[in-house]
C-alpha positions in Angstrom: -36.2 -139.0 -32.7 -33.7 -136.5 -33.2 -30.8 -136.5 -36.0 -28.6 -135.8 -33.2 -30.1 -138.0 -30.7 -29.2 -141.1 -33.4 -25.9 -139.4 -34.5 -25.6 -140.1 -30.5 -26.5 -143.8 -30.4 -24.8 -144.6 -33.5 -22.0 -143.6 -31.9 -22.2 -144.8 -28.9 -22.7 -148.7 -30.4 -19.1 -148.1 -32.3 -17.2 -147.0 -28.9 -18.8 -148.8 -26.5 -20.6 -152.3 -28.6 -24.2 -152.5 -27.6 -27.0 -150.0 -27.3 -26.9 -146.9 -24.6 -29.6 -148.0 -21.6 -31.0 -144.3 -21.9 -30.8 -141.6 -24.0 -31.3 -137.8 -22.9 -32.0 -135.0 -24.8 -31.5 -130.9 -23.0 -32.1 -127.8 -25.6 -30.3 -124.8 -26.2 -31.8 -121.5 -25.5 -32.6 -118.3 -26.9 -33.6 -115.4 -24.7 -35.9 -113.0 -25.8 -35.8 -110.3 -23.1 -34.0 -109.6 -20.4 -30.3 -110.0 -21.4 -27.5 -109.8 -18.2 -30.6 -109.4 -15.7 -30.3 -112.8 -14.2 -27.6 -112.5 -12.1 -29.1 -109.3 -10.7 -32.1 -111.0 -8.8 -34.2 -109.5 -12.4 -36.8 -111.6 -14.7 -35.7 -113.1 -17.9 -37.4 -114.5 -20.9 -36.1 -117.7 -22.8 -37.3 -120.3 -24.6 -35.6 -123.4 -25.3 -35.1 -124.1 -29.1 -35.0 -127.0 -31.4 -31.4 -127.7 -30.9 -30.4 -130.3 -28.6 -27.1 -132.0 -26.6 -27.8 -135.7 -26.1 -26.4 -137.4 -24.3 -26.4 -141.4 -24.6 -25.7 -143.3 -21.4 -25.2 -147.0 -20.0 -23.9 -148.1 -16.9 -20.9 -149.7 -16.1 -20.0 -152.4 -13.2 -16.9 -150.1 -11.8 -16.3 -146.8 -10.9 -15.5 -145.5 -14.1 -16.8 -142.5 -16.4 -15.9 -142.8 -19.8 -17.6 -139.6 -21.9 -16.6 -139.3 -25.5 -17.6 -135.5 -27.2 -18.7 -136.3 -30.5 -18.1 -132.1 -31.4 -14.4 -132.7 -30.1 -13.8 -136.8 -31.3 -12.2 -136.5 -27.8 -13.1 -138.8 -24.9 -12.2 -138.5 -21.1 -12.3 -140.9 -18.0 -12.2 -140.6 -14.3 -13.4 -142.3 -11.4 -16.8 -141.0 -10.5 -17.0 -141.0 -7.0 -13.4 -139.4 -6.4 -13.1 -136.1 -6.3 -12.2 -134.7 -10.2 -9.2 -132.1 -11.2 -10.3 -129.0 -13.6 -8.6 -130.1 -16.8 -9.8 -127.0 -18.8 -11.4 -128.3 -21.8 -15.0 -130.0 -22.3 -14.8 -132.4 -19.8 -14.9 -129.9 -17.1 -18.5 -129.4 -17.8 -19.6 -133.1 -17.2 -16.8 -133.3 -14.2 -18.2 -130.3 -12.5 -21.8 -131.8 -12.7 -20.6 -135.1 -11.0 -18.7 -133.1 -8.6 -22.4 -131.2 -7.2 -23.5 -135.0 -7.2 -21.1 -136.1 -4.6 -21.4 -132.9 -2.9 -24.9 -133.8 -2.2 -23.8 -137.3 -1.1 -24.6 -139.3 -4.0 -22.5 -142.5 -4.4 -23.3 -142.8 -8.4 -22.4 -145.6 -11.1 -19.8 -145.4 -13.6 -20.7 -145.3 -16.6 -20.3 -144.9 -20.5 -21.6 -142.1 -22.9 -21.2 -140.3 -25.5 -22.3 -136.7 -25.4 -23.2 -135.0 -29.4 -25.1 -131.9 -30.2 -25.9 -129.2 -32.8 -26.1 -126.4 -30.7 -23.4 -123.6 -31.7 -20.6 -123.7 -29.6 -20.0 -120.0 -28.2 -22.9 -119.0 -30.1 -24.7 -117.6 -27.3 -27.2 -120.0 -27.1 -26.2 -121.9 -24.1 -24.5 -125.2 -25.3 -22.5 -125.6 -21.8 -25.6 -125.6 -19.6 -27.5 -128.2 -22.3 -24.7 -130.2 -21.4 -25.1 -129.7 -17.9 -28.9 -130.7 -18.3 -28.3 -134.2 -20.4 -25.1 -135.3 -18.2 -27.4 -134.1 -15.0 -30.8 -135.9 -16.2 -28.8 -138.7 -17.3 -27.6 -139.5 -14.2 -30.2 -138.7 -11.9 -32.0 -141.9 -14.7 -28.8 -144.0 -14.0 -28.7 -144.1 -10.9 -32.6 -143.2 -9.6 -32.3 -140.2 -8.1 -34.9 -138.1 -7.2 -34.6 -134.2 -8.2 -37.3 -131.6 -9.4 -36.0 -129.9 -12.5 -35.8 -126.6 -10.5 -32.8 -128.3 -8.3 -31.3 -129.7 -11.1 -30.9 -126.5 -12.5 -29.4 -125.1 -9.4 -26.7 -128.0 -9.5 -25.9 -127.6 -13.0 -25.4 -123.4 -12.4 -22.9 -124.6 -8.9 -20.5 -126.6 -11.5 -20.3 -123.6 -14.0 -19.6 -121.1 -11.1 -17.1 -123.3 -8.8 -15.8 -126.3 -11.1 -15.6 -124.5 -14.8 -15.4 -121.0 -13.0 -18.0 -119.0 -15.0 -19.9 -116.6 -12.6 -23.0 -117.8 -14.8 -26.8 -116.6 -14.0 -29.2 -119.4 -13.4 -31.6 -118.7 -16.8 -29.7 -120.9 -18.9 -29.5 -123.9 -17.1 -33.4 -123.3 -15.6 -34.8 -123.3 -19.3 -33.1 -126.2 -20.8 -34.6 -128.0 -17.4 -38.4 -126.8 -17.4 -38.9 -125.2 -20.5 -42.2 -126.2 -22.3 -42.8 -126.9 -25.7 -44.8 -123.9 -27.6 -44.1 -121.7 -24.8 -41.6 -119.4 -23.8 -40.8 -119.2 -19.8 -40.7 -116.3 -17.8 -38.8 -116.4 -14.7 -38.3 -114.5 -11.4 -34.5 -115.2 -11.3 -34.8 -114.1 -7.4 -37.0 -116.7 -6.2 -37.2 -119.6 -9.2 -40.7 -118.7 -9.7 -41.6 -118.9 -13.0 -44.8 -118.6 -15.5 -45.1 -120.6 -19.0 -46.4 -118.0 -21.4 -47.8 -119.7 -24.6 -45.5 -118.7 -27.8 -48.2 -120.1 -30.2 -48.6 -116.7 -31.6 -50.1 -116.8 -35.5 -48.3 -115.3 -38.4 -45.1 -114.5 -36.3 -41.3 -116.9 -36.2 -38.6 -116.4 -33.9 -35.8 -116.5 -36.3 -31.5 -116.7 -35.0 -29.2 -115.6 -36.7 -25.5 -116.9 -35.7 -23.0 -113.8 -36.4 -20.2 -116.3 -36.5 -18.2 -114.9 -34.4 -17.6 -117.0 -31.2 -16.3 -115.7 -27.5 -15.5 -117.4 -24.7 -18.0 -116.5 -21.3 -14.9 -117.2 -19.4 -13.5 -113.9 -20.5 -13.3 -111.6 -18.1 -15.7 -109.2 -19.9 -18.2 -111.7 -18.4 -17.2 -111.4 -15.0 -16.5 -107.7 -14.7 -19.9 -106.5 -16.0 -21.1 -108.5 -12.6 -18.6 -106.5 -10.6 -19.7 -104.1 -12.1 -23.3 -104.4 -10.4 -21.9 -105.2 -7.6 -19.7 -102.4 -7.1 -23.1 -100.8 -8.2 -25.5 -101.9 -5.7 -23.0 -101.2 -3.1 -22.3 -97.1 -4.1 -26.7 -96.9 -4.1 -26.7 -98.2 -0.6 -24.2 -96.1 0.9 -25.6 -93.3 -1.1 -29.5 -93.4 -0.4 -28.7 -94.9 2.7 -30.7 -98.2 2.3 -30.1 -101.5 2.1 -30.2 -102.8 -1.0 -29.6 -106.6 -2.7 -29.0 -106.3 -6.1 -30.2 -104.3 -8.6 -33.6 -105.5 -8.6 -34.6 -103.2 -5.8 -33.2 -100.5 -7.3 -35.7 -98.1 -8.7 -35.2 -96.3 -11.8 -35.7 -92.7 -10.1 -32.9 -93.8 -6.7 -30.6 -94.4 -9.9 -30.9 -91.0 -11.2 -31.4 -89.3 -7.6 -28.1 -90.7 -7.1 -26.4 -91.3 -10.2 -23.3 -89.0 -9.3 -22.8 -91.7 -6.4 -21.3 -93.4 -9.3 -18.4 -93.5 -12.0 -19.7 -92.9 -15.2 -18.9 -96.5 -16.5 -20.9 -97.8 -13.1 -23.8 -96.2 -14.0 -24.1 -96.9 -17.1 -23.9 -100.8 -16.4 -26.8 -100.0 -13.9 -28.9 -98.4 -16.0 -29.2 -100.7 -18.5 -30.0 -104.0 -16.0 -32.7 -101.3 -14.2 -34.4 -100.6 -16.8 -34.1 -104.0 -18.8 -35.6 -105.4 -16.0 -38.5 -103.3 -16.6 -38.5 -103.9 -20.0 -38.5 -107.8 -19.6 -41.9 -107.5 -17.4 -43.8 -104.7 -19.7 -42.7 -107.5 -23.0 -44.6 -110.4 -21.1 -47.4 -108.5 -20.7 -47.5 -106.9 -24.4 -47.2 -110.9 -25.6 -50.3 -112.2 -23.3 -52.2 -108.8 -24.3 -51.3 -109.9 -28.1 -49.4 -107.0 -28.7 -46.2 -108.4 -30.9 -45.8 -104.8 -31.9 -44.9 -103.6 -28.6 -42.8 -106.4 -27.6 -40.8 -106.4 -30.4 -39.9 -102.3 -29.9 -39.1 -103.7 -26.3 -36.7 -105.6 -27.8 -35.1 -102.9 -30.1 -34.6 -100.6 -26.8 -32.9 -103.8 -24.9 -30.3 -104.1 -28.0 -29.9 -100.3 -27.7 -28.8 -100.2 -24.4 -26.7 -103.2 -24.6 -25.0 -102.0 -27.3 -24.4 -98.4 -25.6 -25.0 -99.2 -21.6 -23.5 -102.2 -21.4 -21.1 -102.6 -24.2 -21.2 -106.3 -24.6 -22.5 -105.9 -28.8 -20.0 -105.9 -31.6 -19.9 -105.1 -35.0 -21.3 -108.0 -36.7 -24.3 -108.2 -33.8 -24.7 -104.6 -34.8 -24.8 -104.6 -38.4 -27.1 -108.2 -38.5 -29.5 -105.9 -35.8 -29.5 -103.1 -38.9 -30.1 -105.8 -41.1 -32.9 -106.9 -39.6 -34.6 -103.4 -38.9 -34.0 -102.6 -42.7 -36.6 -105.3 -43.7 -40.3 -104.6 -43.0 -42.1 -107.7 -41.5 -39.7 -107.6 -38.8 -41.0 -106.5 -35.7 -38.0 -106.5 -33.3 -33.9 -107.2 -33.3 -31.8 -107.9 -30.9 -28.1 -109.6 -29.4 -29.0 -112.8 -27.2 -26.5 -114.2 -25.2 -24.0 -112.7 -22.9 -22.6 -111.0 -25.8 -18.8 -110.1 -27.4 -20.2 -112.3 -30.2 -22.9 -115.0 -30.6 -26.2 -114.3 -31.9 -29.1 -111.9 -32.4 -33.1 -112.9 -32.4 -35.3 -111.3 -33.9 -39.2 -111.4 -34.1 -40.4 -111.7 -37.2 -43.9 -111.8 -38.8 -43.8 -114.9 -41.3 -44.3 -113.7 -44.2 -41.3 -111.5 -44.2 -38.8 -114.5 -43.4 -37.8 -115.7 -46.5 -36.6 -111.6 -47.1 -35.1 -111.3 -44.3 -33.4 -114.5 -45.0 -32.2 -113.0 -48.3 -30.8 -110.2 -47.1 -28.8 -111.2 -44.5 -27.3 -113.5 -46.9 -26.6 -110.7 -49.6 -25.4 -108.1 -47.3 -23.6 -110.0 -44.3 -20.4 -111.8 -45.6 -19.7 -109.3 -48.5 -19.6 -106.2 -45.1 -17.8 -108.9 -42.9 -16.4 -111.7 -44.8 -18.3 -113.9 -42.4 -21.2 -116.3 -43.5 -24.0 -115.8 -40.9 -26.1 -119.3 -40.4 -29.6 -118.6 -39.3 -32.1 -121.1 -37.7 -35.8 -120.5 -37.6 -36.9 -121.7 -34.2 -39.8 -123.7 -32.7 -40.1 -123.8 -28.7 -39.3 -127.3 -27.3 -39.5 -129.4 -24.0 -37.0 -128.8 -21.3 -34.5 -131.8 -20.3 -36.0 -135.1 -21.0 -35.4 -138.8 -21.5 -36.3 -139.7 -25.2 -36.1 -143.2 -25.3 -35.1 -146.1 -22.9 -33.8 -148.7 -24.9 -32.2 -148.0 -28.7 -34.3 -149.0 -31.0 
């Protein structure tokens, strides 16, 4: 078991005396390829990582939910089968994802928990849909629901868009559901299809580095890069005089046929989902073909266009991404995350860790005056129930 997942019982005996009837466990995430592609019908490439929001659950004989944050020493109650008021802090998450349960016509249990985790907060590696994933799994084990990890996924992604009111993609929440251990998950964020491609790779680590700078995904930054698509999507169909979706169906050569369809800025945005898109596939196939060479250029021409296409990098992503490229051993750089902050990833081959390690520690906080934290990954389980009955 876990650190976190005891820091989460432990806990949960001193609030609530007694032991937790079930404890759940939902990963972070780190995306490899295929950055702001999700929400445009594109593929994306995550993997869920070795940090974890746990939540620690046991039912109660009335109506109440009583969730304490660990991360915030901050707890929250409501009735859970009356219709809950945004507050605007953490509690929104859980209250959204009780929300989509009634929705669906669920009359659930109240219940006590206690929610902990050492996934950054704002770091870019998903922390609000882990949450999503252990409140969701927890209560689909409290109160024996049925729900393939797939829908699950879905529900968590309705309560960040229409509860919380982030106009979220569906990768984040989809990994921390179904993600398998030693693999990384490739999905078809069109249809939910999705492929587990084996991460197992020899002599190679997937290494984060946390810039330490945080953002918040409910900035509008967020939301007008969608727009931005949109308003996209819309100018190629009038233009080409086709009917298009999103910018999935969008060819490379109709953008550039009719690229003065659009403002600069508008095609800009485009190009860099288009062709990340692209990118995203041609990196799956370079990692089943064994070529770690080619995926991780792949991944230096997806920070490249981030950084200039669709301006979401920053400084510090920037400089850590120079960092990185300056050390030899590592094969590819890049921001993860939605961006104005947060993390980079970066492929490297495992012998060259410790100095990249080193160098990032001498040449980060003396440039920024921030101390980057890195975490050298392994590729865990999706959403899952880690033990029944404390022990």
């Amino acid at each position: 078991m876990t650190s976190i997942a005891k820091k989460a019982i432990s806990t949960f005996r001193e609030r609530y005396s007694g032991d937790p009837d079930l404890v759940v466990q939902a990963p972070g995430r780190v995306n490899l390829i295929g950055e702001h592609t999700d929400y445009n019908g594109g593929f994306v490439f995550p993997a869920a990582i070795d940090r974890w929001i746990v939540c620690a659950a046991r039912k109660r004989e009335d109506q109440q939910a009583v969730i304490h944050s660990v991360a915030h020493n901050e707890q929250v109650s409501f009735e859970v089968n009356t219709t809950p008021d945004r507050i605007g802090n953490w509690g929104d998450y859980p209250r959204g994802v009780i929300r989509e349960f009634q929705k669906l016509g669920h009359h659930l249990t109240g219940f006590d928990a206690v929610l902990a985790g050492d996934v950054p907060v704002g770091a870019g590696l998903s922390s609000s849909a882990a949450v999503e994933m252990a409140v969701g799994k927890s209560l689909l084990e409290l109160n024996d629901i049925a729900m393939s990890g797939s829908d699950l996924a879905l529900l968590g992604q309705r309560a960040e868009n229409q509860f919380v009111g982030v106009n979220c993609g569906i990768m984040d929440q989809f990994v921390s559901a179904n993600a398998a251990a030693e693999h990384a998950l490739f999905l078809d964020c069109r249809d939910l299809s999705f492929e587990q491609v084996p991460l197992a790779t020899e002599g190679v680590r997937i290494v984060i580095c946390n810039s330490g700078v945080t953002r918040g995904l409910t900035d509008s930054a967020y939301n007008d890069r969608r727009s931005s698509c949109e308003e996209g999507v819309a100018l190629l169909s009038k233009a080409s005089g086709q009917t298009f979706e999103t910018l999935r169906d969008i060819s490379p050569q109709i953008l550039e046929g009719h690229s003065l369809a659009l403002p600069p800025m508008i095609y800009r945005r485009c190009r860099h989902v288009i062709t990340e898109i692209e990118r995203t596939r041609l990196a799956v196939e370079g990692l089943k073909a064994g070529d770690l060479v080619g995926f991780g250029s792949l991944m230096d021409q997806s920070h490249n266009s981030l950084r200039i296409d669709y301006e979401v990098s920053g400084e510090e992503l920037d400089f850590l991404v120079r960092i990185a490229r300056s050390v030899e051993g590592v094969l590819g750089a890049r921001m993860t995350g939605a961006g104005f902050g947060g993390c980079t990833v970066n492929l490297v081959e495992e012998t060259a860790v410790d100095s990249l390690l080193e160098t990032i520690e001498s040449q980060y906080e003396s440039e920024t005056g921030l101390k980057a934290q890195t975490y050298i990954c392994s590729a865990e389980n999706g959403a899952e129930v880690v033990q029944f009955a404390a022990q």
